[in-house]
MIZARO-85047 format. One record per residue: residue number from 1; residue in three letters; x, y, z of N, C-alpha, C, O in turn. Coordinates in pm, whole numbers, plus 50000, padded with zeros to 5 digits. Example, Ala and Ser with C-alpha at 12.3 -4.5 7.8 and 13.67 -1.06 7.14 Angstrom:
<sites>
SITE     k     r      nX      nY      nZ     caX     caY     caZ      cX      cY      cZ      oX      oY      oZ
SITE     1   ala   51319   49431   50780   51230   49550   50780   51320   49670   50780   51424   49668   50846
SITE     2   ser   51285   49775   50708   51367   49894   50714   51290   50003   50787   51341   50114   50804
</sites>
This chain:
<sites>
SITE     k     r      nX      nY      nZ     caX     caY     caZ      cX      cY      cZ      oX      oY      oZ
SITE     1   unk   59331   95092   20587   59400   95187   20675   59307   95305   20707   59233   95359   20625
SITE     2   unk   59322   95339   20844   59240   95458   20872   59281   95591   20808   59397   95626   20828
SITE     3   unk   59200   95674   20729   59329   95796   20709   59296   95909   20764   59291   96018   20707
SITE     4   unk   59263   95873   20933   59237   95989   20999   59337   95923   21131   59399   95992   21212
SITE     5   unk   59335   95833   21128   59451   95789   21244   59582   95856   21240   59657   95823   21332
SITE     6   unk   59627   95939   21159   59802   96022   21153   59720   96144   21223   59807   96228   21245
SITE     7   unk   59608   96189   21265   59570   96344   21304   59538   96288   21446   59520   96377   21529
SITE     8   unk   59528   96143   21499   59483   96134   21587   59556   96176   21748   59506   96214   21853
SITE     9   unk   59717   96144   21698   59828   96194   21804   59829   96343   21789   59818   96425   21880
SITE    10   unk   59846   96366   21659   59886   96538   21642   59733   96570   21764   59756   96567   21885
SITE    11   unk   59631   96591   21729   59544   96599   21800   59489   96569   21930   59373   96599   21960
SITE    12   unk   59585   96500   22024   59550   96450   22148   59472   96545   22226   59356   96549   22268
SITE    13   unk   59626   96658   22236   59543   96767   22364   59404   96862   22325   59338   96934   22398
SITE    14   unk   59390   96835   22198   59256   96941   22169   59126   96815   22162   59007   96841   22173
SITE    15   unk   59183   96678   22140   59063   96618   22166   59049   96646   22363   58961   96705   22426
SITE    16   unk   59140   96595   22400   59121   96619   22565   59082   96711   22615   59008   96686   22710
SITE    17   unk   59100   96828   22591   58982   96958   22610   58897   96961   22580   58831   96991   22680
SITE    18   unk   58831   96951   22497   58688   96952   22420   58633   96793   22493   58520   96763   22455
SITE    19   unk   58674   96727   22555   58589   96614   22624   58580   96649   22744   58472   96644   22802
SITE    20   unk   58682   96687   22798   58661   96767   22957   58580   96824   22964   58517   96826   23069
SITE    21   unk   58526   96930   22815   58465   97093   22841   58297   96971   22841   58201   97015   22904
SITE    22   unk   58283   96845   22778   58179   96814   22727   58148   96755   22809   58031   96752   22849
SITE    23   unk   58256   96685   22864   58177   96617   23020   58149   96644   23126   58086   96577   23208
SITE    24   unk   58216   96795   23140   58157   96895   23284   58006   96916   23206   57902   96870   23252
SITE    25   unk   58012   96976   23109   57841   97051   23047   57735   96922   23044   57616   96948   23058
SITE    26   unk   57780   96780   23024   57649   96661   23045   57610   96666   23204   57492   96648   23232
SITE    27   unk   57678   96683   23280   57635   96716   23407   57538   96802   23474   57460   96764   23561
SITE    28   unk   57549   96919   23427   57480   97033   23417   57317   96972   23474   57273   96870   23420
SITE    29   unk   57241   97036   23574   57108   96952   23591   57005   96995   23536   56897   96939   23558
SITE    30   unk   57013   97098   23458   56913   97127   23320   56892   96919   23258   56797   96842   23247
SITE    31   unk   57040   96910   23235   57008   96744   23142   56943   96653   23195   56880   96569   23131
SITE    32   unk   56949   96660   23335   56845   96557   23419   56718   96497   23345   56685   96380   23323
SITE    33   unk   56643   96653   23305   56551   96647   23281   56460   96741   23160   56347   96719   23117
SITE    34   unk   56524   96815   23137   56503   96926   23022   56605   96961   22943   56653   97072   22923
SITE    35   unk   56644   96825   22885   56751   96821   22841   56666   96842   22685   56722   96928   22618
SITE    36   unk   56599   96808   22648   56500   96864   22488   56508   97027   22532   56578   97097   22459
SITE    37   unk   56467   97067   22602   56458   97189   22605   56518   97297   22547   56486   97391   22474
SITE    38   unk   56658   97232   22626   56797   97283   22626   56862   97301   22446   56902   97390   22371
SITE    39   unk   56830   97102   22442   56843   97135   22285   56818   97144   22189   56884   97100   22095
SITE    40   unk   56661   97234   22179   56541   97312   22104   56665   97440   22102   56720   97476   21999
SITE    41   unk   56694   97498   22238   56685   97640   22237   56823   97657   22167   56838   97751   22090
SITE    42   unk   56923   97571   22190   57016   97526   22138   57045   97529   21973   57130   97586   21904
SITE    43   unk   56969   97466   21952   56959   97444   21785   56932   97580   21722   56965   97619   21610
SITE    44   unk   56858   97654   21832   56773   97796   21761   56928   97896   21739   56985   97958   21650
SITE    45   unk   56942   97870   21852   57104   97984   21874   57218   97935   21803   57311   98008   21770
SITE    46   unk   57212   97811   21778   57362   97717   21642   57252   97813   21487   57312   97882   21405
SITE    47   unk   57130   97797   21482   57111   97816   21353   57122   97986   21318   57143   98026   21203
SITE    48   unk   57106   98073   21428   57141   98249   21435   57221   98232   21429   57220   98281   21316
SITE    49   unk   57341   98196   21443   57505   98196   21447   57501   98158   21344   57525   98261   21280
SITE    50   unk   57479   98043   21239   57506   98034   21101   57452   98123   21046   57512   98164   20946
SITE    51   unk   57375   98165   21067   57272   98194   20967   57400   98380   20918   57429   98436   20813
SITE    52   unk   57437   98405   21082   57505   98562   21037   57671   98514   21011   57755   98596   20974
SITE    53   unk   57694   98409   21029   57815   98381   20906   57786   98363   20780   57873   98392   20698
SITE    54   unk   57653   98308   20733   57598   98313   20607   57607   98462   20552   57620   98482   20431
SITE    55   unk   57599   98571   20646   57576   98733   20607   57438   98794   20660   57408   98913   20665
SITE    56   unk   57327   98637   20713   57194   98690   20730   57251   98728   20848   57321   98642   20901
SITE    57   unk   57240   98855   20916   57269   98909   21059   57120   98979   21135   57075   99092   21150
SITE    58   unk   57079   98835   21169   56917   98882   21179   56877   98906   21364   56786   98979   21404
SITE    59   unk   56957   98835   21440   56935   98859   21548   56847   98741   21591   56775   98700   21500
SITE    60   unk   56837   98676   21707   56802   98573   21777   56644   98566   21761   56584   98476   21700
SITE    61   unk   56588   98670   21821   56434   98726   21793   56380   98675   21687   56307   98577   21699
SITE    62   unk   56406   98734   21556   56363   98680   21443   56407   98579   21427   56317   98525   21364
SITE    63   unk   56513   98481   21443   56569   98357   21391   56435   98283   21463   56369   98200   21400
SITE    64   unk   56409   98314   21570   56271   98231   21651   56154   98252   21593   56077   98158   21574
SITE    65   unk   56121   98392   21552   56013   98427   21476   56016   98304   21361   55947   98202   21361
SITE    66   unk   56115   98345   21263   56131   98243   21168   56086   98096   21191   56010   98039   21113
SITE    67   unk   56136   98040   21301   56118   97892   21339   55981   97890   21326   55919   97809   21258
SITE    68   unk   55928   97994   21403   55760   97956   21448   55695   98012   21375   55597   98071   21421
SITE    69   unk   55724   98017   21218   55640   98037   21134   55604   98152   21044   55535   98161   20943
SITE    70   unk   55689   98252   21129   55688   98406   21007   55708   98398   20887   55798   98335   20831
SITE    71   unk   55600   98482   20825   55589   98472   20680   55793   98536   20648   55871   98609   20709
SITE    72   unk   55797   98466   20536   55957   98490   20452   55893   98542   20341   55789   98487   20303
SITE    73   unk   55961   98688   20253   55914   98729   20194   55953   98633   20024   56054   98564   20038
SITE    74   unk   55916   98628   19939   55907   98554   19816   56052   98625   19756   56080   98745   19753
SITE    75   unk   56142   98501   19705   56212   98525   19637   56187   98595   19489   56090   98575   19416
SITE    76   unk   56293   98677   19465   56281   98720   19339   56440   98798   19306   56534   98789   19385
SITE    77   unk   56445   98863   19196   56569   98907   19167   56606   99035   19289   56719   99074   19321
SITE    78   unk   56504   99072   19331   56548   99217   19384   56489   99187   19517   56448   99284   19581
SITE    79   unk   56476   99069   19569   56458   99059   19688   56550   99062   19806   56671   99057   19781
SITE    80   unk   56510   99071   19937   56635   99080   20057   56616   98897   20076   56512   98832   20070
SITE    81   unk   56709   98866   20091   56707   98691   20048   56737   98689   20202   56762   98568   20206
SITE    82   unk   56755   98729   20335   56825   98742   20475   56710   98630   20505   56726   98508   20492
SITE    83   unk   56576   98703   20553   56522   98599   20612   56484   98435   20535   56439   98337   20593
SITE    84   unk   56518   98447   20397   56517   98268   20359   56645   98242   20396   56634   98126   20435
SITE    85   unk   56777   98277   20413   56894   98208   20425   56915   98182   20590   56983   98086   20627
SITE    86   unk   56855   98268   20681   56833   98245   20825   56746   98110   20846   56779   98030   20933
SITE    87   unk   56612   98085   20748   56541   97966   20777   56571   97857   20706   56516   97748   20718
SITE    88   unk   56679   97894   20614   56787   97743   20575   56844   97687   20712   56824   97579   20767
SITE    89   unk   56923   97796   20750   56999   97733   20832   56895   97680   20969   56921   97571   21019
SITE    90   unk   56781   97760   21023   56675   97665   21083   56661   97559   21080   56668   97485   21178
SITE    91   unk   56631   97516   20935   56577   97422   20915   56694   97264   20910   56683   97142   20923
SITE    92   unk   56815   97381   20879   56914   97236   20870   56962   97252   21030   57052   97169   21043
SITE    93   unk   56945   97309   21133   56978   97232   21268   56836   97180   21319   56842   97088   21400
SITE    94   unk   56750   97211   21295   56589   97120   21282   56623   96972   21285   56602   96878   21361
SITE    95   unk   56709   97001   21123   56677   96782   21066   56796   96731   21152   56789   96613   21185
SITE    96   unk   56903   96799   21191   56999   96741   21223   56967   96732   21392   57028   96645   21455
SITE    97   unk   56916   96781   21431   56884   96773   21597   56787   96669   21614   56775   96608   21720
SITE    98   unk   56691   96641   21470   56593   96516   21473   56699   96381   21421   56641   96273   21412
SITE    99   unk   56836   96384   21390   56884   96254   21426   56974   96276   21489   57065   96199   21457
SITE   100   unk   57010   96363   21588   57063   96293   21667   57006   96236   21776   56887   96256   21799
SITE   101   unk   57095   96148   21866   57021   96018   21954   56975   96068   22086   57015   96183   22102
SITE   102   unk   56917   96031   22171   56852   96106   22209   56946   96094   22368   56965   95974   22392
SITE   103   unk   56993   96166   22455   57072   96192   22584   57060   96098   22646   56962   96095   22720
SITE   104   unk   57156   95974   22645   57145   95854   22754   57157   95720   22694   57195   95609   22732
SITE   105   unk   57090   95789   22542   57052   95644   22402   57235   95551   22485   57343   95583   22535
SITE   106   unk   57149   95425   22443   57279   95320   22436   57305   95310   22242   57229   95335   22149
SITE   107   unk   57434   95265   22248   57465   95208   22150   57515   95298   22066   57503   95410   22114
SITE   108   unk   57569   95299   21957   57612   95434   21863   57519   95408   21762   57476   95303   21714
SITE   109   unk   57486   95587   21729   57384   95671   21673   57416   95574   21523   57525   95528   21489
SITE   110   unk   57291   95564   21452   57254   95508   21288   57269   95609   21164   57180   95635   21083
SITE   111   unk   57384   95653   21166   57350   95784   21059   57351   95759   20939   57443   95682   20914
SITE   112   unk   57277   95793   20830   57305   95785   20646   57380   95750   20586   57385   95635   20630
SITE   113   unk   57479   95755   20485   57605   95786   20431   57557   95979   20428   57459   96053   20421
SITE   114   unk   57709   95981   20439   57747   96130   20472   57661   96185   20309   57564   96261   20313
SITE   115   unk   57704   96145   20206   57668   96201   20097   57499   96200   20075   57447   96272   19991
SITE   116   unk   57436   96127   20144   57277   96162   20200   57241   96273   20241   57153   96349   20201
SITE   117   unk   57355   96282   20369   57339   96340   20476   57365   96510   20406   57291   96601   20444
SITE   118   unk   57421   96522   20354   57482   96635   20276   57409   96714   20191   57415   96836   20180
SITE   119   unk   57313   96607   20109   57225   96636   19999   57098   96691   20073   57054   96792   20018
SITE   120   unk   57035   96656   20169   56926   96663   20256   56981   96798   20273   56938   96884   20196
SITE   121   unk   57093   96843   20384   57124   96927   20478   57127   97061   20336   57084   97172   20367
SITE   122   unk   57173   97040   20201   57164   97151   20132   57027   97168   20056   57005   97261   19979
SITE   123   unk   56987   97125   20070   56757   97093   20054   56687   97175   20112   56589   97235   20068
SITE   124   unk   56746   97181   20237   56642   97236   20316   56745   97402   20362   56685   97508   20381
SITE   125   unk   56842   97395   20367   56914   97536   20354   56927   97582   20229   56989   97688   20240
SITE   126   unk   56899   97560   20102   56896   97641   19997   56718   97639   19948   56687   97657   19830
SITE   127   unk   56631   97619   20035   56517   97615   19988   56431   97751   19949   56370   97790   20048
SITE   128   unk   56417   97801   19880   56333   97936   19907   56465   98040   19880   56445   98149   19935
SITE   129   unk   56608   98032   19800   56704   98128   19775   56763   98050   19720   56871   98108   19713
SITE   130   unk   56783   97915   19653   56864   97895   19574   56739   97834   19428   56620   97809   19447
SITE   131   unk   56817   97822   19279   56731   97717   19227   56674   97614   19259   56754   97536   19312
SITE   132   unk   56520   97554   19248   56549   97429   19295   56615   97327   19214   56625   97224   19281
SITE   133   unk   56669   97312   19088   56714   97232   19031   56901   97225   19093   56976   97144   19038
SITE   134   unk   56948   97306   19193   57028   97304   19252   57047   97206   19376   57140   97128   19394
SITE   135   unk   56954   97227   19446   56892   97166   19578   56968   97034   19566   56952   96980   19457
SITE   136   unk   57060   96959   19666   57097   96868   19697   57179   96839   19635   57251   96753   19684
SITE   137   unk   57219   96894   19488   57311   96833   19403   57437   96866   19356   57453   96977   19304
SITE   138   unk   57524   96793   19366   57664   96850   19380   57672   96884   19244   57601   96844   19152
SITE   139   unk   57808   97000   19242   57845   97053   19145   57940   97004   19057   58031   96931   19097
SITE   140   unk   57926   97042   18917   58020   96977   18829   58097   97040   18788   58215   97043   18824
SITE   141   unk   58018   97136   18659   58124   97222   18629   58070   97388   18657   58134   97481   18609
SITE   142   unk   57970   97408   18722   57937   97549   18777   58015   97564   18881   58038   97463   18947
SITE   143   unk   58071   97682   18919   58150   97762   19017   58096   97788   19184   58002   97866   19199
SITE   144   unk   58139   97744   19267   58123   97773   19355   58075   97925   19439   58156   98016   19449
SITE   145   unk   57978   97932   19478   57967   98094   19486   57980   98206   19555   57963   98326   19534
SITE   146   unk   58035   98098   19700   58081   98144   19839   58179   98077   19844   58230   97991   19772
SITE   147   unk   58224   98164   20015   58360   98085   20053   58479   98128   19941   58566   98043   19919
SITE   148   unk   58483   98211   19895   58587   98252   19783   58743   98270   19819   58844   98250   19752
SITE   149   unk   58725   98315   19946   58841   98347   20045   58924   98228   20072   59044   98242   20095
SITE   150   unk   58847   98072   20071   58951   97965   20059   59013   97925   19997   59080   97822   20005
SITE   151   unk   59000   98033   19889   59112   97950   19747   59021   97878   19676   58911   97840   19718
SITE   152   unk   59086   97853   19529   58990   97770   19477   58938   97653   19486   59012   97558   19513
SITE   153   unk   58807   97633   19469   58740   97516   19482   58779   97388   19346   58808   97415   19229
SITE   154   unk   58769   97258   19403   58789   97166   19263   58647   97153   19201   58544   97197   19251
SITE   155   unk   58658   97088   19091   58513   97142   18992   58518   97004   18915   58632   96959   18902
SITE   156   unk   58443   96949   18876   58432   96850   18768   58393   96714   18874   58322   96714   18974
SITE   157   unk   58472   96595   18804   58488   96465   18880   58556   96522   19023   58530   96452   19121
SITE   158   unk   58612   96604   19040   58667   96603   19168   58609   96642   19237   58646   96604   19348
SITE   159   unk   58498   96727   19242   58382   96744   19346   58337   96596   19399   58360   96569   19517
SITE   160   unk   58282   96515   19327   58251   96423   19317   58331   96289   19448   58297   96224   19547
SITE   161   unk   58445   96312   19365   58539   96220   19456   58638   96252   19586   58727   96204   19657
SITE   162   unk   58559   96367   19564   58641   96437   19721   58477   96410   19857   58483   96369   19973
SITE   163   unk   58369   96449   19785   58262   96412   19889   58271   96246   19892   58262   96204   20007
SITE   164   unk   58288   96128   19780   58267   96046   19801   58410   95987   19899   58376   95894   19973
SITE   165   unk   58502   96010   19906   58653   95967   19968   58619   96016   20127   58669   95954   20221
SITE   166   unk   58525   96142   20151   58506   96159   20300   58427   96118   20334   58414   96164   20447
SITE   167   unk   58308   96015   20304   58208   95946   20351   58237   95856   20336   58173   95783   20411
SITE   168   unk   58328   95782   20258   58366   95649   20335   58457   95635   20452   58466   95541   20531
SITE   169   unk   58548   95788   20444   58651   95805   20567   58575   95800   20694   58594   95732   20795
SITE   170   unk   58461   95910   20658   58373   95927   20803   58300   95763   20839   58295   95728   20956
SITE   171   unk   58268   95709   20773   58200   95597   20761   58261   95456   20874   58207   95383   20957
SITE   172   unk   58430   95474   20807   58488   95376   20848   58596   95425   20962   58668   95335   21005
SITE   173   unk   58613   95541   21010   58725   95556   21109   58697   95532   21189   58576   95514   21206
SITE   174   unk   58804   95513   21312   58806   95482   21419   58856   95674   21544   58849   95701   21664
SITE   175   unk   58877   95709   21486   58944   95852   21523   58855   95917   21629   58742   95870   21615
SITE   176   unk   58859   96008   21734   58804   96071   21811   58677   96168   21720   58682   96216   21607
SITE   177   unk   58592   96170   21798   58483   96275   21712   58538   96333   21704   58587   96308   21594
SITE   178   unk   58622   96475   21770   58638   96574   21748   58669   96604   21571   58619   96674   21484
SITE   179   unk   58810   96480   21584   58841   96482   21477   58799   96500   21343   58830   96585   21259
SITE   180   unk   58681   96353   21336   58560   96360   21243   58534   96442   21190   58562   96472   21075
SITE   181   unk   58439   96524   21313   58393   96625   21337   58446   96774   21240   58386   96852   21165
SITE   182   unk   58528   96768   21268   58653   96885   21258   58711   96874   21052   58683   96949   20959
SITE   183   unk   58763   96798   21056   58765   96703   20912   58618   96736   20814   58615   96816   20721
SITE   184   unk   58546   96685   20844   58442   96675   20770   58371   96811   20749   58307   96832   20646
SITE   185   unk   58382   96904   20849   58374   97030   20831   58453   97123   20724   58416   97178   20621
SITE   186   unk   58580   97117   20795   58671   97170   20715   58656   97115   20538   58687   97204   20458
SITE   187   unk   58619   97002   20484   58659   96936   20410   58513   97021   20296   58505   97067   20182
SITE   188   unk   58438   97005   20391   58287   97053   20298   58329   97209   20265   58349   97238   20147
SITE   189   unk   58339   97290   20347   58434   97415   20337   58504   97419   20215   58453   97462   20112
SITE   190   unk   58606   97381   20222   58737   97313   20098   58673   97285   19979   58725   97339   19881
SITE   191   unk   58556   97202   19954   58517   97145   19852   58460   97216   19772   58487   97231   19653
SITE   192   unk   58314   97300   19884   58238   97324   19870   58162   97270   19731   58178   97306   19614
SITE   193   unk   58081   97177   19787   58037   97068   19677   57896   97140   19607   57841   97084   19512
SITE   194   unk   57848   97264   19660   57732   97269   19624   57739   97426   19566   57839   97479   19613
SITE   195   unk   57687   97491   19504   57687   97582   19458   57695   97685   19551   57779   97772   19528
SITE   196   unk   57620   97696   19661   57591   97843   19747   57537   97761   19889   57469   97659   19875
SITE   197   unk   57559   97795   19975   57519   97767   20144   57607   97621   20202   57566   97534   20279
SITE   198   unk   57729   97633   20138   57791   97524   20149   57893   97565   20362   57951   97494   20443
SITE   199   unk   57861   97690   20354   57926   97691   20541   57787   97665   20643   57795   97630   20760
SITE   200   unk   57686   97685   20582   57590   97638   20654   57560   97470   20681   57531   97423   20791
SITE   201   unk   57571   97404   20574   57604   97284   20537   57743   97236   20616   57708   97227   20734
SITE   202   unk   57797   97223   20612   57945   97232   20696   57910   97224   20826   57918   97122   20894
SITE   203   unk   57859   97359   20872   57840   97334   21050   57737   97313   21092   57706   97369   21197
SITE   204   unk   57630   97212   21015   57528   97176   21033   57581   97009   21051   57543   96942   21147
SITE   205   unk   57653   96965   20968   57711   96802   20976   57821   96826   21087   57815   96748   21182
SITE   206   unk   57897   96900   21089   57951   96891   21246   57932   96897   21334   57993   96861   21434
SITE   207   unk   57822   96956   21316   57733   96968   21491   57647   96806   21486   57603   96773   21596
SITE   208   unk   57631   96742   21413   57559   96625   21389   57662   96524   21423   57634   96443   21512
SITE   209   unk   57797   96519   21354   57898   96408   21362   57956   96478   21525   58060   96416   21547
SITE   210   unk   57938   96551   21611   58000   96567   21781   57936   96499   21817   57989   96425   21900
SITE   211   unk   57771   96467   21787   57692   96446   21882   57672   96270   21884   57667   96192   21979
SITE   212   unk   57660   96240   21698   57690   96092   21679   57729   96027   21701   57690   95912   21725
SITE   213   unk   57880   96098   21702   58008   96052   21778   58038   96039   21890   58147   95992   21923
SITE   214   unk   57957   96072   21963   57972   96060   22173   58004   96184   22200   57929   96221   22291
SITE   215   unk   58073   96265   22169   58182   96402   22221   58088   96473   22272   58110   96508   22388
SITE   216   unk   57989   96507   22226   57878   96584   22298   57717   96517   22316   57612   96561   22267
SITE   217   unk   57733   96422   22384   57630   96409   22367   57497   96457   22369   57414   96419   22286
SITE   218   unk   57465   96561   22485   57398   96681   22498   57328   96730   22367   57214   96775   22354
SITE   219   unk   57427   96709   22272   57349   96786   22175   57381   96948   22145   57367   97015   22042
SITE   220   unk   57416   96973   22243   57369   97131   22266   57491   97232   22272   57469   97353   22273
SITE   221   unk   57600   97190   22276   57747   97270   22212   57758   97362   22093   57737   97325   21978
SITE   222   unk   57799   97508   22136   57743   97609   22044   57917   97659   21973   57978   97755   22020
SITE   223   unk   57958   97595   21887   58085   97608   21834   58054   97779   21779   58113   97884   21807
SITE   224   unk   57943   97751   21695   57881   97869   21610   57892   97965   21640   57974   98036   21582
SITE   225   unk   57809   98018   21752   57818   98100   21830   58008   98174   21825   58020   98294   21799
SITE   226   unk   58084   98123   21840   58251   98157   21892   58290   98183   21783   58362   98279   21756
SITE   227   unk   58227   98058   21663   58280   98112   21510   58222   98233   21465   58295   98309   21402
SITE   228   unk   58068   98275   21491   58044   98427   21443   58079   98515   21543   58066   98626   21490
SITE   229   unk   58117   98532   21661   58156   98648   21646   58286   98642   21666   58323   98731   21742
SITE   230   unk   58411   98540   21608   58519   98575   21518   58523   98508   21373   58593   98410   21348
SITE   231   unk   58447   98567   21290   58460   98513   21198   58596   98496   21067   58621   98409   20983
SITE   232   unk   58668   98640   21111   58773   98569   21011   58862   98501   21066   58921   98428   20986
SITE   233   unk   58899   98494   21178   59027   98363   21238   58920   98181   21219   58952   98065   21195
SITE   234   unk   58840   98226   21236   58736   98073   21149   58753   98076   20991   58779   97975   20925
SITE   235   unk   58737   98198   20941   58759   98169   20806   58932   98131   20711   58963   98101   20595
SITE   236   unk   59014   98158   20856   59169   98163   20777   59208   98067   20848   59316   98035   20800
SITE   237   unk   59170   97962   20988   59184   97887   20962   59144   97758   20893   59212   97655   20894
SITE   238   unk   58996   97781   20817   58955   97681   20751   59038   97710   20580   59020   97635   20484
SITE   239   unk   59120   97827   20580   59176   97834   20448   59261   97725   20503   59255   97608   20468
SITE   240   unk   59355   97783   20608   59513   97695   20618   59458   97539   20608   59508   97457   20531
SITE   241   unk   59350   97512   20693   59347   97367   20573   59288   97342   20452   59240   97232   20423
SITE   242   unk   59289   97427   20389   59247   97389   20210   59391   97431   20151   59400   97468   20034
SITE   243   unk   59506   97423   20237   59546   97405   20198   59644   97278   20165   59726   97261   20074
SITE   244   unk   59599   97192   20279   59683   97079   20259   59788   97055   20361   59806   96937   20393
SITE   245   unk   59843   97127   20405   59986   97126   20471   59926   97049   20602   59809   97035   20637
SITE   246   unk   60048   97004   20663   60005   96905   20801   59989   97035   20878   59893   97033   20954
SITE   247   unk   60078   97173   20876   60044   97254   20999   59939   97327   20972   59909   97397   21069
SITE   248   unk   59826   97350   20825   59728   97413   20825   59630   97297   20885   59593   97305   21002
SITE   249   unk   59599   97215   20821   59523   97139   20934   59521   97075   21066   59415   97034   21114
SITE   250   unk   59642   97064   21131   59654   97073   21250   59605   97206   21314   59532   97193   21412
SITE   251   unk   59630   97307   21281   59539   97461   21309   59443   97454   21324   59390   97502   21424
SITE   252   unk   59378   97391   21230   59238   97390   21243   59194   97313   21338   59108   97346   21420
SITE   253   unk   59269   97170   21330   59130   97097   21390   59149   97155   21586   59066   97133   21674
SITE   254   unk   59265   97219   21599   59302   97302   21712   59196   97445   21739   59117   97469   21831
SITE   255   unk   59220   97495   21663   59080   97593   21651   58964   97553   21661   58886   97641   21698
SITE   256   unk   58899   97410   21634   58803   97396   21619   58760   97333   21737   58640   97333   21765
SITE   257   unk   58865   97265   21827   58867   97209   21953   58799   97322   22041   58692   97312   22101
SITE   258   unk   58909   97468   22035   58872   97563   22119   58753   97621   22121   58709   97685   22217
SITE   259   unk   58667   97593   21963   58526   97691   21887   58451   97540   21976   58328   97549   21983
SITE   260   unk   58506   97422   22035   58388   97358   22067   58420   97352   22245   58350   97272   22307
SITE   261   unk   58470   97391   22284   58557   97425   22459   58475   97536   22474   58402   97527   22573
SITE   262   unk   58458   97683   22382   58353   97788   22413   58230   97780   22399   58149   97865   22436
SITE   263   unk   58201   97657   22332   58069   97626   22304   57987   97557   22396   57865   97558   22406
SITE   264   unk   58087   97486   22474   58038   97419   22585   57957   97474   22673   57845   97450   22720
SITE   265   unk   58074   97586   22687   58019   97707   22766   57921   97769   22725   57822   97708   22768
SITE   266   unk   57887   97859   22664   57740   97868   22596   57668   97802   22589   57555   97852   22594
SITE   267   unk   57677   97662   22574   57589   97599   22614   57483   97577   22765   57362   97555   22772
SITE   268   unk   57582   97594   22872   57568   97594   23002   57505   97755   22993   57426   97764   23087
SITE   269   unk   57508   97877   22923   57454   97978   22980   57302   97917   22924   57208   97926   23003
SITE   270   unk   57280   97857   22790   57124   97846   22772   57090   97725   22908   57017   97751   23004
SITE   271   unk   57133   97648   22896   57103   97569   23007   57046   97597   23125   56947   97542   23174
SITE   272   unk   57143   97729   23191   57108   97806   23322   57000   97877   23312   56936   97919   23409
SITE   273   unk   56968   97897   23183   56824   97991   23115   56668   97874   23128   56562   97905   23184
SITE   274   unk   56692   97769   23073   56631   97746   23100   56569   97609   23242   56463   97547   23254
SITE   275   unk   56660   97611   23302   56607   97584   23502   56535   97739   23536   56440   97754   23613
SITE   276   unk   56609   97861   23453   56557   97976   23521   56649   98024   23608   56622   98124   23676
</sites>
C-alpha cells in the first residue's frame, strides 16, 4: 500500500498550483538555452536562503564569495561559525544540483536510497562546524540541537526507523512530487536525524525530490527564499506536522505548495537576470 496515497486527494489543489506555477516558469526563454545558468545562480540564492534560516544571515555577496573560494575562518570554541554554516549549505545545493537531471533528460531521474542521500547532504553541510565523527551519522541517543521549537525529537531505534520507513515510502510511491517533496521535508524536520544542520538537510532533499520528481524540472524554484523571509509561519507549520494530526499536515504540505508557487516566481526574476 502506498502511504502517501490518503494525502494525495487532501492535496489536489496545492499540487495543481505548484504545477501551473512550474509549467508557466519551464517556458521562460532563459531555459531555451541558459538554462545551467539559471540553475548555478539558482542554487547560489536556495543556499543564502538556507543558510539565514540556519541563523548564518550573510547576504548573497558573500554566499558567492564563499562558493568561489573565500577563505572560512578555522573552527574553534570561540569562533563566528556563520561563514562555515553558509558553505554547508553551498555545498549541499552544489551536490544536489549535480544530481539532478539535466532540463529535457527523458526518463525518471536515478536517485540513491534517501538514507544515502541524507548522509552525504549532512557531510558536506556540517563540514568545518560540526564534529567530524558526527558527519553523516544518525543519532542515537545524543539530543538533537536545533529545531527545538518542533517539539521533541525521537532518539534511540526510532531515529533509525523513522529515516528508514521514509526511504522506502519515498522509494516506492506513486504520489505527486509535491507531495514527496513536502513529506520528506517535513519528516527530516520532525526527526531531525542528525545532531545539528538538520533544516539545511531538509531543504536541500526537497529541492532535489521537486526536481526528480518532474514538478520542477528547471531545477531552479526558490521555496527558500519565501521560507526565510517568513520564517516562523515555516517554522509552525512544520511544527503542526510533527505533530501528527491529518489537519497539521495537510497545513503544511499547503504551505509548502504556496513556499513553491513563490518560488517559481523568483525563480523567473533570476531568470530575467540572467537574458539581462
Amino acid at each position: 500500500m502506498d502511504a502517501l496515497a490518503s494525502w494525495v486527494e487532501v492535496a489536489a489543489d496545492a499540487v495543481a498550483q505548484s504545477r501551473t506555477a512550474c509549467d508557466e516558469l519551464r517556458w521562460h526563454e532563459a531555459y531555451r538555452r541558459r538554462w545551467r545558468e539559471v540553475r548555478a545562480e539558482a542554487s547560489l540564492r536556495a543556499a543564502a536562503a538556507s543558510a539565514e534560516l540556519e541563523g548564518a544571515r550573510l547576504g548573497l555577496d558573500r554566499v558567492r564569495a564563499l562558493a568561489a573560494g573565500a577563505a572560512v575562518p578555522s573552527a574553534s570554541p570561540s569562533a563566528d561559525l556563520t561563514d562555515a554554516v553558509a558553505l554547508g549549505c553551498v555545498r549541499a545545493n552544489a551536490l544536489v544540483e549535480g544530481q539532478m537531471p539535466d532540463l529535457g533528460a527523458s526518463g525518471a531521474a536515478a536517485l540513491a536510497p534517501l538514507s544515502q542521500v541524507l548522509a552525504r547532504l549532512h557531510t558536506v553541510v556540517g563540514l568545518g562546524w560540526l564534529p567530524v565523527d558526527s558527519l553523516g551519522r544518525l543519532r542515537s541517543d545524543e539530543p538533537a540541537q536545533d529545531l527545538t521549537g518542533l517539539g521533541p525529537a525521537p532518539s534511540g531505534r526510532d531515529v533509525a526507523a523513522r529515516i528508514d520507513l521514509l526511504g522506502r515510502t519515498v522509494a516506492s510511491t506513486h504520489a505527486p512530487a509535491l507531495v514527496v517533496a513536502a513529506i520528506a521535508h517535513a519528516e527530516v524536520l520532525a526527526v531531525r536525524p542528525f545532531v545539528a544542520g538538520n533544516g539545511a538537510v531538509a531543504r536541500a532533499v526537497g529541492r532535489l525530490l521537486l526536481t526528480a520528481g518532474g514538478l520542477d524540472p528547471t531545477g531552479t524554484a526558490l521555496p527558500e527564499v519565501a521560507w526565510a523571509a517568513a520564517p516562523q509561519p515555516y517554522l509552525g507549520a512544520a511544527a503542526g506536522y510533527a505533530t501528527g494530526t491529518v489537519a497539521g499536515v495537510a497545513a503544511w504540505i499547503d504551505a509548502y505548495a504556496r513556499a513553491v508557487v513563490a518560488g517559481a516566481a523568483e525563480a523567473r526574476v533570476v531568470a530575467d537576470a540572467v537574458l539581462g
